[in-house]
Backbone as JSON, one array per atom type, in Angstrom:
{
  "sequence": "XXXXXXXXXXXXXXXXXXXXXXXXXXXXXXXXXXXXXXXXXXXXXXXXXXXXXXXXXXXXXXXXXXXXXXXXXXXXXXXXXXXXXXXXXXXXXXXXXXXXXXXXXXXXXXXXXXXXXXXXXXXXXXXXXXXXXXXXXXXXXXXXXXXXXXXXXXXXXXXXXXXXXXXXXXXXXXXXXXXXXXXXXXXXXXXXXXXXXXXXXXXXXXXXXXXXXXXXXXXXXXXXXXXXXXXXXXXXXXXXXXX",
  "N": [[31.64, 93.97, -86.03], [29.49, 96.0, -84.01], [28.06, 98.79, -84.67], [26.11, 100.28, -84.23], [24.35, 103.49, -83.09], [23.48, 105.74, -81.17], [20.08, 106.25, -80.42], [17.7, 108.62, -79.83], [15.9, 110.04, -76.52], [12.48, 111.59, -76.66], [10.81, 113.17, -74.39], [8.44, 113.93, -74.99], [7.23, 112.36, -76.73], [7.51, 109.72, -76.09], [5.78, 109.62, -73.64], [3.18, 110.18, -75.61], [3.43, 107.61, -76.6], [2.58, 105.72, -74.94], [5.09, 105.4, -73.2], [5.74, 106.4, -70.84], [6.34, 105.62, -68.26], [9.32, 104.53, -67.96], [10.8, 106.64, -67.88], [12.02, 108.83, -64.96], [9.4, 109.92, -62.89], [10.02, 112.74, -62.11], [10.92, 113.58, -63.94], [9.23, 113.22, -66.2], [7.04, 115.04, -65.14], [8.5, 117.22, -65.42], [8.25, 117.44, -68.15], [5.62, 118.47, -68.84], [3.34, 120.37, -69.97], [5.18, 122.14, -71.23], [6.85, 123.86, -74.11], [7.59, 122.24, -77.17], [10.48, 122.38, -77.76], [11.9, 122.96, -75.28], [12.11, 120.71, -73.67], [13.53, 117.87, -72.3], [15.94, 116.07, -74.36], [17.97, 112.98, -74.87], [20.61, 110.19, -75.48], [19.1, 106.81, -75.27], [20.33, 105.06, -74.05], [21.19, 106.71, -71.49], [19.2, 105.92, -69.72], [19.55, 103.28, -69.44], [21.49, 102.45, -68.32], [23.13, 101.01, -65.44], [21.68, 101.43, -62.5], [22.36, 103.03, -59.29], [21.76, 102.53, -55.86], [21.81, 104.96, -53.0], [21.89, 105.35, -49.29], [21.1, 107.91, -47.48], [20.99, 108.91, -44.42], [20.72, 112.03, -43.25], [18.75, 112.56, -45.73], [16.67, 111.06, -45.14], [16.02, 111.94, -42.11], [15.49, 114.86, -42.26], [13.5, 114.6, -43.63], [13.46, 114.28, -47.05], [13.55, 111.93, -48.49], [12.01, 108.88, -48.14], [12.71, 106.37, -45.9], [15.21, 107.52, -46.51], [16.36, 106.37, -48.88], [18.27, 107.0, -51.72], [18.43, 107.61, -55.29], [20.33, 107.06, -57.8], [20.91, 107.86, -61.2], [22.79, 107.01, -64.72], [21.96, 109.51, -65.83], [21.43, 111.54, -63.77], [24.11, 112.43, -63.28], [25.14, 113.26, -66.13], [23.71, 115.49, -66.05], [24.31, 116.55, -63.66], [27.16, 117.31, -64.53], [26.73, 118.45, -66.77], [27.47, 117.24, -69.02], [27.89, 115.07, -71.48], [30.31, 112.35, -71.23], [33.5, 109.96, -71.9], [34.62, 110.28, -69.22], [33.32, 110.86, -67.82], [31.61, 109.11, -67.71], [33.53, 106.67, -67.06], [34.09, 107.75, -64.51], [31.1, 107.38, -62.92], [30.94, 105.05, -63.17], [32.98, 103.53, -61.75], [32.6, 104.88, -59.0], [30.31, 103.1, -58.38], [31.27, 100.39, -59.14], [33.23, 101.01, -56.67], [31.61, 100.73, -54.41], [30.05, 98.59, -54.44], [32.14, 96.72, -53.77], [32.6, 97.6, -51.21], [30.38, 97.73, -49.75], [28.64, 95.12, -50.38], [26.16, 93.27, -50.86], [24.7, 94.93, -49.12], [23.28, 97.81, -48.65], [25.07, 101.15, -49.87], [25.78, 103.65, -47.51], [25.75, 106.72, -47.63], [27.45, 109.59, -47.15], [28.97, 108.67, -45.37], [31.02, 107.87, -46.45], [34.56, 108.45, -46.94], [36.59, 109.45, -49.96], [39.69, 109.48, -51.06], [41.98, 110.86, -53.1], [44.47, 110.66, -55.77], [45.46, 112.85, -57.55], [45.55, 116.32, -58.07], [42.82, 118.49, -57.75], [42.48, 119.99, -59.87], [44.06, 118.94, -62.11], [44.13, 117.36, -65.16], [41.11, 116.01, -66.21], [40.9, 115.2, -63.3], [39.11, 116.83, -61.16], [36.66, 116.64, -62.16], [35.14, 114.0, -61.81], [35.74, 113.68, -59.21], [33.93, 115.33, -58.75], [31.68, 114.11, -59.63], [31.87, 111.52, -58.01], [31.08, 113.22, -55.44], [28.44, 113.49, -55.65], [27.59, 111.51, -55.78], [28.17, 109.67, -53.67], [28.2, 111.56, -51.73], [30.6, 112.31, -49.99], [32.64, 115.15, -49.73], [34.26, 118.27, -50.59], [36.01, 121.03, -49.2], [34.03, 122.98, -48.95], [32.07, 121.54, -48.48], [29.01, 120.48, -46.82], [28.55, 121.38, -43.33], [27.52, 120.01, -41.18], [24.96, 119.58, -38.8], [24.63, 121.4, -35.62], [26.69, 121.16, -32.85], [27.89, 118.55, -32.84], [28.2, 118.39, -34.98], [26.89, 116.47, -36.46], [26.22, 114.62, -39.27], [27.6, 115.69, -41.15], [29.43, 116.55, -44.23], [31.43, 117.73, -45.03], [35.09, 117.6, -46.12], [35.63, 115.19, -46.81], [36.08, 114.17, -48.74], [38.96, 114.55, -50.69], [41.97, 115.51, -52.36], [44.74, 114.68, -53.55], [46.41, 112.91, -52.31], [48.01, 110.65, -51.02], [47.76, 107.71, -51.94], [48.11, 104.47, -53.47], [46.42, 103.76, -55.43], [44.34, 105.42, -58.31], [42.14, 106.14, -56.41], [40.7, 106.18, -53.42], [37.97, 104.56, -51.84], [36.35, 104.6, -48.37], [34.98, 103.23, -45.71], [33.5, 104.77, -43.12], [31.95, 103.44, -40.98], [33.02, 101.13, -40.62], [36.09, 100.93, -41.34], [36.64, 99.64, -43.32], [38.46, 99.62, -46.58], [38.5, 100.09, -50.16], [40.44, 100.34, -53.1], [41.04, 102.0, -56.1], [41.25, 101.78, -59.88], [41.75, 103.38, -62.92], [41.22, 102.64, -66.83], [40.67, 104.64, -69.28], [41.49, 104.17, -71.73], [41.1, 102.15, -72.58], [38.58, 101.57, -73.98], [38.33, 102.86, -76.71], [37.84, 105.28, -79.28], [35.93, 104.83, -82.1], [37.48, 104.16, -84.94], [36.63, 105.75, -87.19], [36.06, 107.88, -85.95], [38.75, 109.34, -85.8], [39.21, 111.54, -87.72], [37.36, 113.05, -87.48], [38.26, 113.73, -84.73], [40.09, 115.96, -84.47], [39.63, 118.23, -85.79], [37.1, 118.84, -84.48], [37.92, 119.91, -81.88], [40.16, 121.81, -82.96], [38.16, 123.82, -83.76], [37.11, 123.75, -86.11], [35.61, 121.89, -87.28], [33.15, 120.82, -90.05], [29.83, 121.94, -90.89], [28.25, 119.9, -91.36], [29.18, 117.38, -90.23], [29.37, 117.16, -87.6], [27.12, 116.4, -86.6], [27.42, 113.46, -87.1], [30.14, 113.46, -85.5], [28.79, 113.7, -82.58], [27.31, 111.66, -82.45], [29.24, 109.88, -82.55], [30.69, 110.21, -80.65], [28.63, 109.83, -78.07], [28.73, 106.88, -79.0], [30.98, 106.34, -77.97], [30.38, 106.49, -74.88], [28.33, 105.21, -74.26], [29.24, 102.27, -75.23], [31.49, 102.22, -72.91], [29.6, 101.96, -70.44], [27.24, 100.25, -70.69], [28.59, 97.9, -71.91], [30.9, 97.5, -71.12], [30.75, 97.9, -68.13], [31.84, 95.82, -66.23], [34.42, 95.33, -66.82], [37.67, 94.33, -66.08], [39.96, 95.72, -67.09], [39.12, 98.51, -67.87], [38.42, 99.1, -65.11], [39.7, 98.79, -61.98], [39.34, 97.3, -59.0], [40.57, 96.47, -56.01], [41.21, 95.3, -52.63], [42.06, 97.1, -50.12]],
  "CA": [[31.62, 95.02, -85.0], [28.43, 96.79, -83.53], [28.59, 100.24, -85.06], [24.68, 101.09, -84.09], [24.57, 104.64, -82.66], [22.43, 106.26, -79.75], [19.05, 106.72, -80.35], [17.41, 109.97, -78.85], [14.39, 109.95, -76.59], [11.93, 112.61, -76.46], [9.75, 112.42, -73.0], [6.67, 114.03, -75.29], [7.13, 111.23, -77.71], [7.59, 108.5, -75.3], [4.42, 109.56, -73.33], [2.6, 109.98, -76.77], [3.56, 105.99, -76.77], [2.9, 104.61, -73.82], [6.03, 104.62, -72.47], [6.52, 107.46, -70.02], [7.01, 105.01, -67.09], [10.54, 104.06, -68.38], [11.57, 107.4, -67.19], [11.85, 108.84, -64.1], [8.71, 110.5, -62.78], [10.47, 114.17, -62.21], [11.38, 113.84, -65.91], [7.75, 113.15, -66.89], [6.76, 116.16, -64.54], [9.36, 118.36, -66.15], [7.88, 117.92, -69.44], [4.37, 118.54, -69.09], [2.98, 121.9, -70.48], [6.15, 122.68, -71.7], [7.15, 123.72, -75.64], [8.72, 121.07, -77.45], [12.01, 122.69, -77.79], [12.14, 122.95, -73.65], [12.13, 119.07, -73.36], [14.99, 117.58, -72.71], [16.16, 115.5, -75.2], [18.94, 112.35, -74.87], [20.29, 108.8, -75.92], [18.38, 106.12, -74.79], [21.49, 104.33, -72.97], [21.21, 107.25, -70.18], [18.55, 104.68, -69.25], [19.83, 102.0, -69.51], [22.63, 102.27, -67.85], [22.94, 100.79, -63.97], [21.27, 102.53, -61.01], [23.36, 103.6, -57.99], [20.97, 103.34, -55.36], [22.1, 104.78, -51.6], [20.62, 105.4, -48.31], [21.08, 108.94, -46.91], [20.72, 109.38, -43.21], [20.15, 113.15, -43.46], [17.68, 112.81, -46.5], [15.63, 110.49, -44.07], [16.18, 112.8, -41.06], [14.87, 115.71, -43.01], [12.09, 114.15, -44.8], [13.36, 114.46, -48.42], [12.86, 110.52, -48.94], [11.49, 107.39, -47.56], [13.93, 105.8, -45.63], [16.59, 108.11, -47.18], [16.55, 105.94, -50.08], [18.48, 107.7, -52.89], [18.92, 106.16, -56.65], [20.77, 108.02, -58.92], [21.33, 107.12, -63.02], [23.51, 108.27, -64.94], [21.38, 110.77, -66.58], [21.93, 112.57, -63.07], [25.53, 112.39, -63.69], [25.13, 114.2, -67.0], [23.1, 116.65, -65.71], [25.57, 117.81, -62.61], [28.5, 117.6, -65.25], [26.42, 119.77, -68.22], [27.75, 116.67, -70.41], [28.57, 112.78, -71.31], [31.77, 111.39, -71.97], [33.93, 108.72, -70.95], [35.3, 109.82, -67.95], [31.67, 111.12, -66.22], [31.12, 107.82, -67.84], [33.83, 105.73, -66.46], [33.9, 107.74, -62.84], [30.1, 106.72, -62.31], [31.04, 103.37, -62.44], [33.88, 104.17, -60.55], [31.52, 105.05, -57.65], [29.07, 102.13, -58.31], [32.02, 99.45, -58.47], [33.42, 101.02, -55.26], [30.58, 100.95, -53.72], [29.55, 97.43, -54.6], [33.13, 96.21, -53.02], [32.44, 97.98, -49.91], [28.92, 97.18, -49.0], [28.51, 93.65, -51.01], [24.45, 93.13, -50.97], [23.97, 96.15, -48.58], [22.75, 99.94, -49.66], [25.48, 101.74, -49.14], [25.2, 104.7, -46.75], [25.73, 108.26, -48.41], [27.74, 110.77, -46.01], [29.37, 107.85, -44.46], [32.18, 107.37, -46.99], [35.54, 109.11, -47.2], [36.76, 109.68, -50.77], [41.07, 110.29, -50.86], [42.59, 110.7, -54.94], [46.17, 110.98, -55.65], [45.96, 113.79, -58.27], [44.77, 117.72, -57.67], [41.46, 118.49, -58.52], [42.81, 120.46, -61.34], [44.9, 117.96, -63.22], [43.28, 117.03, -65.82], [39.75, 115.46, -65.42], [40.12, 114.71, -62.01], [38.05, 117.55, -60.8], [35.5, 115.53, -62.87], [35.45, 112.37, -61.42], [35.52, 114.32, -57.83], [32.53, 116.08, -58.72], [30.72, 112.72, -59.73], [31.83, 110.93, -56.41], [30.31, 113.84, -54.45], [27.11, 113.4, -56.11], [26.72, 110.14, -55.88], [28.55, 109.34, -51.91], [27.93, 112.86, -50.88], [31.88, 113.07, -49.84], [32.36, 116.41, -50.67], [35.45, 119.07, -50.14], [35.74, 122.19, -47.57], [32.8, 123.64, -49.02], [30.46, 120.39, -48.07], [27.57, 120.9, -45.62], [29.34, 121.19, -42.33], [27.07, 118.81, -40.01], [24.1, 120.07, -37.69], [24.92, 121.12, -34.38], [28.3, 121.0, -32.46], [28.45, 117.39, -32.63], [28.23, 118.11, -36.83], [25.74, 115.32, -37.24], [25.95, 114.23, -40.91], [28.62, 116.41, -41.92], [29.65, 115.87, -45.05], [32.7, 118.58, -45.09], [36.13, 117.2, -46.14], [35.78, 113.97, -46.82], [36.96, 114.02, -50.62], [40.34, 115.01, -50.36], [42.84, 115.72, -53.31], [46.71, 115.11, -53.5], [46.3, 112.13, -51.16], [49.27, 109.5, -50.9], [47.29, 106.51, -52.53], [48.58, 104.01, -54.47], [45.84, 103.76, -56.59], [43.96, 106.6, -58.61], [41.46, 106.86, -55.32], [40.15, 105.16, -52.76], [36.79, 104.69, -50.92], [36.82, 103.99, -46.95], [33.79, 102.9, -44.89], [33.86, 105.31, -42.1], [31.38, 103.02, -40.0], [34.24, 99.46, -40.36], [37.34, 101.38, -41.42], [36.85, 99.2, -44.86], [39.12, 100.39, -47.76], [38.86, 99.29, -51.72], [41.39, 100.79, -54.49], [40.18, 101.45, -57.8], [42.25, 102.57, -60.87], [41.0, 103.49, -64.53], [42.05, 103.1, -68.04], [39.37, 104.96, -70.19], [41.94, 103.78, -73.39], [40.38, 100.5, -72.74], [37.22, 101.8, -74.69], [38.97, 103.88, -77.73], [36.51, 105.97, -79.76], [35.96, 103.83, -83.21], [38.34, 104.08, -85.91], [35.69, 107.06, -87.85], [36.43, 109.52, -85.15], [40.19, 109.52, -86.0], [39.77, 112.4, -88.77], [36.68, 113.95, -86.41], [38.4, 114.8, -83.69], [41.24, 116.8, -84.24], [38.75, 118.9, -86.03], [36.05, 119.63, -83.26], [39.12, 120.56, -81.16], [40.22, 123.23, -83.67], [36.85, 124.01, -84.06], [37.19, 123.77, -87.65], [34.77, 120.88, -87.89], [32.18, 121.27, -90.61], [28.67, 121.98, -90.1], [27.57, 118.19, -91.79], [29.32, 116.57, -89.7], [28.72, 117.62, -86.19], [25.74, 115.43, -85.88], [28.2, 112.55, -87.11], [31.01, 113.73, -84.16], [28.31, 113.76, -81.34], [26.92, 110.4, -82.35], [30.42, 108.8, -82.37], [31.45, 110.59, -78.74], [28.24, 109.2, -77.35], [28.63, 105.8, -78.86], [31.91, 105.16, -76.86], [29.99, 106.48, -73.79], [27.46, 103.94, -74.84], [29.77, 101.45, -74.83], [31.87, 101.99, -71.67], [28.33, 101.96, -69.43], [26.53, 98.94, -71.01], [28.99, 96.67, -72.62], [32.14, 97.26, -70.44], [30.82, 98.29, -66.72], [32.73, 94.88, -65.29], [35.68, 95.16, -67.86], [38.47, 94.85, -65.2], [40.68, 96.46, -68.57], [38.64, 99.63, -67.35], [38.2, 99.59, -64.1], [40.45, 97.89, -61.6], [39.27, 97.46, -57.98], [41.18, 95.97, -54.7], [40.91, 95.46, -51.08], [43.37, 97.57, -48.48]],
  "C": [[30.3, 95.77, -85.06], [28.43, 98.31, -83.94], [27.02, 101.09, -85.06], [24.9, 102.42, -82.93], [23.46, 104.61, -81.79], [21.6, 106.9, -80.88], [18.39, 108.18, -79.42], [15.83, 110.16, -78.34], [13.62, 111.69, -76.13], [10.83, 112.66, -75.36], [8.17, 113.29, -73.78], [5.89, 112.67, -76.1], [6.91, 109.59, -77.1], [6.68, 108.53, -74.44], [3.32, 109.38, -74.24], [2.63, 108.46, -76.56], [3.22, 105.29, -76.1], [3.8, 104.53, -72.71], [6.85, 105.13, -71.14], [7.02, 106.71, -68.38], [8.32, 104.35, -66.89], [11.02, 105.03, -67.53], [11.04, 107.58, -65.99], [10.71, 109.66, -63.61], [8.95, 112.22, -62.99], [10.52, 114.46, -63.66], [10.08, 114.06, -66.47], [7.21, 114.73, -66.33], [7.52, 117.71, -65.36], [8.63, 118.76, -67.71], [6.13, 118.15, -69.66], [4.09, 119.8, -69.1], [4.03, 122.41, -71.22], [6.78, 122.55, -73.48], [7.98, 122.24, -75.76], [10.11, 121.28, -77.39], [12.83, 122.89, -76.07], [12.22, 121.51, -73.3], [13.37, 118.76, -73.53], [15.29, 116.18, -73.5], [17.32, 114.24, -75.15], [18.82, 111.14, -75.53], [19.67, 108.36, -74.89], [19.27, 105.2, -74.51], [21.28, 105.43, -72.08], [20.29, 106.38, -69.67], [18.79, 103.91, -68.79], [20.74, 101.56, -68.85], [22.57, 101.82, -65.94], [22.65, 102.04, -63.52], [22.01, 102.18, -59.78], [22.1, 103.64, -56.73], [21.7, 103.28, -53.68], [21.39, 104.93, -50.34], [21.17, 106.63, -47.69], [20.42, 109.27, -45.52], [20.45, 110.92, -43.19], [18.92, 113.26, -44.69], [16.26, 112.18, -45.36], [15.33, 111.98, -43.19], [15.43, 113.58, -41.5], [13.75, 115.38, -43.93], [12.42, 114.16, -46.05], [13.13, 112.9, -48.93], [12.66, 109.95, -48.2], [12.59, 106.6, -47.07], [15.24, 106.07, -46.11], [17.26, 107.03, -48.48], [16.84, 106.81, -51.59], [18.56, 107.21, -54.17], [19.36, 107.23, -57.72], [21.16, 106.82, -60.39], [22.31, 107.93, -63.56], [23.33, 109.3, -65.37], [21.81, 111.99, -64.93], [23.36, 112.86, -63.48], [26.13, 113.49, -64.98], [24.46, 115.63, -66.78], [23.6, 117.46, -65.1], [26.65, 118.54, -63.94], [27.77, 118.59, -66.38], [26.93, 118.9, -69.55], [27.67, 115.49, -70.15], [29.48, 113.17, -71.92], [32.73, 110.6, -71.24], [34.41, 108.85, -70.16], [34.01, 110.33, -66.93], [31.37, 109.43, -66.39], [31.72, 106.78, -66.71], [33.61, 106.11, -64.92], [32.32, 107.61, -62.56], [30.44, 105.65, -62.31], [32.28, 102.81, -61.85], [33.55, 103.88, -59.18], [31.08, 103.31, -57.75], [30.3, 100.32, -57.95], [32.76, 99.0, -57.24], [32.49, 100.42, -54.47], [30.33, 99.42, -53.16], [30.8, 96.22, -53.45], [33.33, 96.41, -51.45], [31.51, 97.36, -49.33], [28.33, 95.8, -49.19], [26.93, 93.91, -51.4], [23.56, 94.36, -50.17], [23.93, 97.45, -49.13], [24.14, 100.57, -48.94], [25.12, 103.35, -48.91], [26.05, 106.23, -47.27], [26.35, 109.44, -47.55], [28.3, 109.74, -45.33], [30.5, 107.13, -45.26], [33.1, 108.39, -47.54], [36.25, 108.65, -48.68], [38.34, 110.64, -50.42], [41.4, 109.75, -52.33], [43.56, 111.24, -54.65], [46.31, 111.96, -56.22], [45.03, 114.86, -57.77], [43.69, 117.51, -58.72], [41.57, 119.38, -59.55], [43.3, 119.73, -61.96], [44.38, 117.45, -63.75], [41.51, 116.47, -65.91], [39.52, 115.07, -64.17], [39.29, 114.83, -61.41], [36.43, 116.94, -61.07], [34.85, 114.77, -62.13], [35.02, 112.75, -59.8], [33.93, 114.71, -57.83], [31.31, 114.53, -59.17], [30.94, 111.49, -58.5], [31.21, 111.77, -55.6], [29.0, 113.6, -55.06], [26.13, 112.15, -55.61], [26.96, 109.46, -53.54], [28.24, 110.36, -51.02], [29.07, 113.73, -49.97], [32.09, 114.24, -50.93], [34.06, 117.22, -50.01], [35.05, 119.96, -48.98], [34.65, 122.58, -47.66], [31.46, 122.55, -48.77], [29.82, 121.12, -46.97], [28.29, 120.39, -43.67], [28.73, 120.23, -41.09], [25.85, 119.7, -39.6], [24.71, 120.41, -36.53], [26.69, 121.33, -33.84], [28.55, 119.84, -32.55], [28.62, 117.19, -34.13], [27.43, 116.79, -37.26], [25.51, 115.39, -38.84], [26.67, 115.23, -41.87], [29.19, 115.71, -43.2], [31.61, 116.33, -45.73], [33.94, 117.62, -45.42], [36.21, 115.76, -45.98], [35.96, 113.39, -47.96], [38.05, 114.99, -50.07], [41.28, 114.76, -51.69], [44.4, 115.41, -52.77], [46.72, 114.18, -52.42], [47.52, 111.16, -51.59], [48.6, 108.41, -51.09], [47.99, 105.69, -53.4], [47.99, 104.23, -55.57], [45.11, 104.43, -56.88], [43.04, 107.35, -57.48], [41.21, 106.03, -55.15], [38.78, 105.64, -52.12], [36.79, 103.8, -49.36], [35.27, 104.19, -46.34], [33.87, 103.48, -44.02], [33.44, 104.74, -40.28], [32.68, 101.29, -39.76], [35.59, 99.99, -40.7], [37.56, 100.68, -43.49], [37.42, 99.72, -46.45], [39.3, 100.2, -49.28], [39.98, 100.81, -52.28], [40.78, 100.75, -55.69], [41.25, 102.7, -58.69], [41.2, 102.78, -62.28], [41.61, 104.38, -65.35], [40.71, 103.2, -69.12], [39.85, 104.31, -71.63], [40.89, 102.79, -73.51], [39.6, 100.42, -73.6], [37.49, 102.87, -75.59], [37.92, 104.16, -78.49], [36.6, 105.18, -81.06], [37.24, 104.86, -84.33], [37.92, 105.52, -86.87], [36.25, 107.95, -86.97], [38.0, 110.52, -85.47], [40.71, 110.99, -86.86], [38.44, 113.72, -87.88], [37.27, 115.15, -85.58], [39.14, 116.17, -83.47], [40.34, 118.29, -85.02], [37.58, 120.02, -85.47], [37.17, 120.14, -82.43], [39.41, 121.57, -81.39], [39.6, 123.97, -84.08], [36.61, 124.19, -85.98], [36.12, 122.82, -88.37], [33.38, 121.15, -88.72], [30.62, 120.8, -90.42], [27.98, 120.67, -90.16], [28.07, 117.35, -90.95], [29.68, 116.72, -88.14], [27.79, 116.65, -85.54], [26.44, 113.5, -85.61], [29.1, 112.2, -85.98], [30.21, 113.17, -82.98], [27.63, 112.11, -81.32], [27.91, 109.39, -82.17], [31.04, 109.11, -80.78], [30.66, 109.91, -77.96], [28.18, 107.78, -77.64], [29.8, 105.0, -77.9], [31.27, 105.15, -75.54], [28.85, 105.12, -73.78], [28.0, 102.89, -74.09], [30.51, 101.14, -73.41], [30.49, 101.58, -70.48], [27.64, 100.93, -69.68], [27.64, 97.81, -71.4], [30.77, 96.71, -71.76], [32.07, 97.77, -68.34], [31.21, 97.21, -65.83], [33.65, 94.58, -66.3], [36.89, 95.64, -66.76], [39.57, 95.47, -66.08], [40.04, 98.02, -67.9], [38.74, 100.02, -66.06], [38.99, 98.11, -63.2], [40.32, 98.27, -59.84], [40.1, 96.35, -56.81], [40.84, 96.21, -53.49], [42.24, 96.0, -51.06], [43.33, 97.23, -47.7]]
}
């Protein structure tokens, strides 16, 4: 068994090297002039991990990209959420497997896909998972960006929807073909290693001692690790269908 841990990159260290074209330009930008302790710091699987890339008819429209070409990683993902762990983990590839079932070889289009989940956006992580489908599809709740205009051009309003009558944990619907996949997910699939077992109950009760903290955070991100590189077509995880 593989029991190598996340590495952590430093974008002063990895320019120092050579290697600042790995990351994403903004990132490189972010860290220039700035103390060392202002740098942001992660494993080196946020990398590594598939890119999401969509096409945004309002980013076009508005000039914010080139053909409204968007590409998100999951390092965005961690960044909306303020964390990693396996369910920002598994719902990005959530999105990305939807996605892939919908559109096949084409980009899919960003503001042009309805998002309906069976559980409230309070019940446990769902809220989660919601908040990482709006990010990435741009279906968003009441509070989305209500459209331009009276004709709402590129509205994005109410098109994630909670407490929906689905069979399966949520669905994604093509709003331009009516096209509908199903997707379910079992995060067990990817259980935290066997070490964590005396960890966790620990960090929970916050009781966990100060030595081994560094131990905890290296074993939480190695399952994220794992779910994103070594299980992102593990139908055990993630379980998609046509409607």
């Amino acid at each position: 068994m593989n029991t190598t841990l996340p590495k952590r990159h430093t974008l002063a260290a990895l320019a120092a090297a050579g290697l600042g074209g790995a990351l994403p330009p903004i990132a490189k930008a972010q860290g220039r002039g700035m103390p060392e302790e202002h740098i942001m710091q992660y494993p080196d699987f946020f990398t590594q991990a598939p890119v999401i890339t969509m096409r945004d008819p309002l980013a076009e429209f508005l000039g914010a990209t080139a053909n409204g070409i968007m590409q998100y990683t999951y390092l965005d993902a961690v960044k909306m959420a303020g964390h990693s762990c396996a369910v920002v983990a598994s719902s990005y590839l959530l999105a990305r497997r939807g996605l892939k079932r919908l559109y096949g070889d084409d980009t899919p289009v960003r503001g042009d896909i309805q998002v309906a989940i069976r559980n409230g956006g309070t019940e446990g992580t769902t809220g989660v998972t919601g908040a990482v489908l709006t990010l990435i599809t741009g279906a968003a709740g009441d509070t989305g960006f209500h459209g331009m205009g009276k004709s709402r051009r590129f509205s994005r309003q109410d098109l994630l929807m909670y407490r929906q009558e689905v069979d399966d944990f949520l669905t994604l619907r093509r709003r331009d073909t009516g096209k509908t996949v199903g997707l379910s997910l079992d995060i067990e699939a990817v259980p935290f290693r066997p070490e964590m077992q005396d960890l966790l109950p620990q960090a929970i009760a916050g009781t966990l001692p100060e030595q081994e903290r560094g131990r905890f955070a290296d074993l939480w991100q190695d399952r994220v690790r794992r779910i994103l590189l070594e299980h992102a077509e593990d139908p055990a995880l993630i379980q998609v269908r046509d409607i």
